[in-house]
C-alpha atoms as an extended CHARMM CRD file, in Angstrom:
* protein
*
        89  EXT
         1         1  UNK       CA             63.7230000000       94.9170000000      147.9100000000  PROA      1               0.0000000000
         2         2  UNK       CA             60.8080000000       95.1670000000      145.6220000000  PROA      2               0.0000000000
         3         3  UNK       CA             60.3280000000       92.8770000000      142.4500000000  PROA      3               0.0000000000
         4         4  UNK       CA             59.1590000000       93.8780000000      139.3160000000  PROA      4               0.0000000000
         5         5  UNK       CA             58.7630000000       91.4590000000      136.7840000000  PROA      5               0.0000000000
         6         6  UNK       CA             59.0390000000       93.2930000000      133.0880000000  PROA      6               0.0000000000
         7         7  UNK       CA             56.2700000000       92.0770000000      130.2460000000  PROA      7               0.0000000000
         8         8  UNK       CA             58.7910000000       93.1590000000      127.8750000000  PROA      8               0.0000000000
         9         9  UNK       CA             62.3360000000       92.5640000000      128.7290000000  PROA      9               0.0000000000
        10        10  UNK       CA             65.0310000000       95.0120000000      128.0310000000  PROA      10              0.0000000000
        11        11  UNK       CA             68.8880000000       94.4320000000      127.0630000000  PROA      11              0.0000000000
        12        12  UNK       CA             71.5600000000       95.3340000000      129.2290000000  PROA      12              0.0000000000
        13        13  UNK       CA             74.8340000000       94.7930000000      126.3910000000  PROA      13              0.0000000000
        14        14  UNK       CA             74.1150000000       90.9830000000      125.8300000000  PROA      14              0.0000000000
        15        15  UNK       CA             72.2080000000       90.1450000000      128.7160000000  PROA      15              0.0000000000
        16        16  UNK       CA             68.3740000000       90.1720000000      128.9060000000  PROA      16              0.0000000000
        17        17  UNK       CA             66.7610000000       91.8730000000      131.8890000000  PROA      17              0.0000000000
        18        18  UNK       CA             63.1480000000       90.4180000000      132.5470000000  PROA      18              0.0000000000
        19        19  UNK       CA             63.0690000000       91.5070000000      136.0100000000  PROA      19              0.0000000000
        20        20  UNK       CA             63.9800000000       95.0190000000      137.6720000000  PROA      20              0.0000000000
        21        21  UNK       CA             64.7650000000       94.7370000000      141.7470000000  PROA      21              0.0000000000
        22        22  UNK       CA             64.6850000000       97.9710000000      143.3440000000  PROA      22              0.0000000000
        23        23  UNK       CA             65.9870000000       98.9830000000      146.9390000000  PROA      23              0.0000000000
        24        24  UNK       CA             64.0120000000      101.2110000000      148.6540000000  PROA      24              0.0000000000
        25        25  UNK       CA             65.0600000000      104.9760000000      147.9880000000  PROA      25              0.0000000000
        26        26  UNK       CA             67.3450000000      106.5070000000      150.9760000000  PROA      26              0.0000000000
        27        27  UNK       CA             67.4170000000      110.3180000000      151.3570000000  PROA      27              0.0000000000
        28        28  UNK       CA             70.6590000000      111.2140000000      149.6470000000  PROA      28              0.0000000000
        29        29  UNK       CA             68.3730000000      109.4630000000      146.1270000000  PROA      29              0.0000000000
        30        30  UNK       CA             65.8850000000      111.8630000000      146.4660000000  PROA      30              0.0000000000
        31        31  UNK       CA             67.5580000000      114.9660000000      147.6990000000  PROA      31              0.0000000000
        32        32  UNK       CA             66.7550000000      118.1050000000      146.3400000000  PROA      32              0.0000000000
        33        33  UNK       CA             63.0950000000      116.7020000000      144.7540000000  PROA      33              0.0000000000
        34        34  UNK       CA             59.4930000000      116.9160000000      145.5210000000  PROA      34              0.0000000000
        35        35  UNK       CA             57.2560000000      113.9750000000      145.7030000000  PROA      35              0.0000000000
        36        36  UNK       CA             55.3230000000      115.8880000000      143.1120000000  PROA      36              0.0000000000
        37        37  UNK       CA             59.0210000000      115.2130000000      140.7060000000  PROA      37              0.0000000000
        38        38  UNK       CA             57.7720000000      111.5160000000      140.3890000000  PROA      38              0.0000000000
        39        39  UNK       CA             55.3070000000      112.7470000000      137.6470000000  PROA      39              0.0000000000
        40        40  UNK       CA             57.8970000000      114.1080000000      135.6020000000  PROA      40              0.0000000000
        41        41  UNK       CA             59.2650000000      110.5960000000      133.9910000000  PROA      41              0.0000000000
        42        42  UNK       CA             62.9090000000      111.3460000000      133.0380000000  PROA      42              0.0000000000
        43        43  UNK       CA             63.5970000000      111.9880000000      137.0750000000  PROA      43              0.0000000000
        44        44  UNK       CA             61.3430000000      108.7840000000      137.8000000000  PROA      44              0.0000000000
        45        45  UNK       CA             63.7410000000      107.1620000000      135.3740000000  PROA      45              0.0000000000
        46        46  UNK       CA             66.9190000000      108.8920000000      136.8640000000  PROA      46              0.0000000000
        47        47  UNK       CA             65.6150000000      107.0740000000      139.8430000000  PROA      47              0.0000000000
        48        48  UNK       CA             64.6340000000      103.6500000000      138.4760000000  PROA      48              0.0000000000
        49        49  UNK       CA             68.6440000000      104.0140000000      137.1750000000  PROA      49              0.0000000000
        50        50  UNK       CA             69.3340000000      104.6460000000      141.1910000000  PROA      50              0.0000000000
        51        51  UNK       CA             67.4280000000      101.8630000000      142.9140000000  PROA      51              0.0000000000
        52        52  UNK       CA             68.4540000000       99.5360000000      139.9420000000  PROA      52              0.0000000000
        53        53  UNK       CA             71.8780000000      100.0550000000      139.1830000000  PROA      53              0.0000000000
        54        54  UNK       CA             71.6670000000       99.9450000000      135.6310000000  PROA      54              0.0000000000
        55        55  UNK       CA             72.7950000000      102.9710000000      133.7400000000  PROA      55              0.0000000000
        56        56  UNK       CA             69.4500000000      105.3150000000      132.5470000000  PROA      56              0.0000000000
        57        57  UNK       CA             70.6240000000      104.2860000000      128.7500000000  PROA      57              0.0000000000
        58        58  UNK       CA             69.0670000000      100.9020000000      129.4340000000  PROA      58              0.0000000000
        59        59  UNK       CA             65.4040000000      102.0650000000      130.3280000000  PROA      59              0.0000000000
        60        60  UNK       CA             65.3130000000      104.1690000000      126.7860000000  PROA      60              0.0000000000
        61        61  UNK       CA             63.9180000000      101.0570000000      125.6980000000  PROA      61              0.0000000000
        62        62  UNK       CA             61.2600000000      100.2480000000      128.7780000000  PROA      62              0.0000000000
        63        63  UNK       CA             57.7120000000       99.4390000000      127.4080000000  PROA      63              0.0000000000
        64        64  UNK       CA             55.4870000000      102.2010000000      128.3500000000  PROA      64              0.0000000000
        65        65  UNK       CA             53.1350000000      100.0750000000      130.1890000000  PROA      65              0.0000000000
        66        66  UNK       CA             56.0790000000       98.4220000000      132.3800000000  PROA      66              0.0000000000
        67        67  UNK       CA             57.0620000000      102.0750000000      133.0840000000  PROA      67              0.0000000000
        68        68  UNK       CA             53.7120000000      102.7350000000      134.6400000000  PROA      68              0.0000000000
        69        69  UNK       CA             54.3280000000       99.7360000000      136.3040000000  PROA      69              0.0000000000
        70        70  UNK       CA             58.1660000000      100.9220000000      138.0130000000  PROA      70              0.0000000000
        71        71  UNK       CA             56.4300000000      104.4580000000      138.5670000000  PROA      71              0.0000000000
        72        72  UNK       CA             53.8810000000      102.8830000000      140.8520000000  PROA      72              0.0000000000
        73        73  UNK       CA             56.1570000000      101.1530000000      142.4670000000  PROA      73              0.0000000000
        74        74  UNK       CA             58.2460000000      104.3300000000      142.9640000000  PROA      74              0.0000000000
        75        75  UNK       CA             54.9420000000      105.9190000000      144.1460000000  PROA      75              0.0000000000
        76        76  UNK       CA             54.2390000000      103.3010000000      146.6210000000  PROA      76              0.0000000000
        77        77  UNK       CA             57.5940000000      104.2260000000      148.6570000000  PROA      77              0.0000000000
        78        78  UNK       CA             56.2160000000      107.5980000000      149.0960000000  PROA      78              0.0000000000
        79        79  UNK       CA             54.4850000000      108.1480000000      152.4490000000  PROA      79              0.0000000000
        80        80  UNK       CA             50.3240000000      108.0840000000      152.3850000000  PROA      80              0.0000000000
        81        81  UNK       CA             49.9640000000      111.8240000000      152.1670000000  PROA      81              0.0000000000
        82        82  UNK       CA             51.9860000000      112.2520000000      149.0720000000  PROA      82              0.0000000000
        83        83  UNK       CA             50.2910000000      108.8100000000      146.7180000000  PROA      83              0.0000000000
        84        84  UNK       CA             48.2200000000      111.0930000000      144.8820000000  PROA      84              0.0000000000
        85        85  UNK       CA             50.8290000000      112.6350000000      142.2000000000  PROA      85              0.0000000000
        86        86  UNK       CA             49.0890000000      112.7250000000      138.4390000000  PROA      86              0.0000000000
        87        87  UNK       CA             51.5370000000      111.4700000000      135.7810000000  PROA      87              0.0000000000
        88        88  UNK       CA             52.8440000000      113.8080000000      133.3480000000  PROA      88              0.0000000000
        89        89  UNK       CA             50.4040000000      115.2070000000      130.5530000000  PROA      89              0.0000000000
């Protein structure tokens, strides 16, 4: 389980969400996708929404720079020979 503690918290209904705790991807989370996907930020979203369990309506609101944060944690599960994915222009 990897921590990630949010600068700027989101809302889940009433409660506040200040931290996001994400279980390492299995194969059936990724299926179909290229390690090259993770640049494209709805599916790293669609993921986050995965290893989180909170619905993808609740990271509409997630700070840009905590999203680079969750997307390099995303990109650290990926083996050494695929680190090197450019985000999205």
């Amino acid at each position: 389980m990897t921590i990630i503690n949010l600068e700027f918290p989101l809302q889940h209904g009433e409660l506040p969400i200040t931290e996001l705790n994400l279980r390492r991807p299995l194969y059936r989370d990724v299926k179909g996708k290229k390690a090259t996907d993770l640049a494209d930020y709805s599916y790293s979203i669609e993921l986050l929404s995965k290893l989180t369990q909170y619905p993808v309506s609740v990271f509409d609101n997630l700070d840009y720079g905590d999203m680079f944060k969750c997307i390099k944690v995303l990109n650290d599960f990926l083996p050494n020979s695929q680190k090197d994915i450019p985000p999205e222009q």
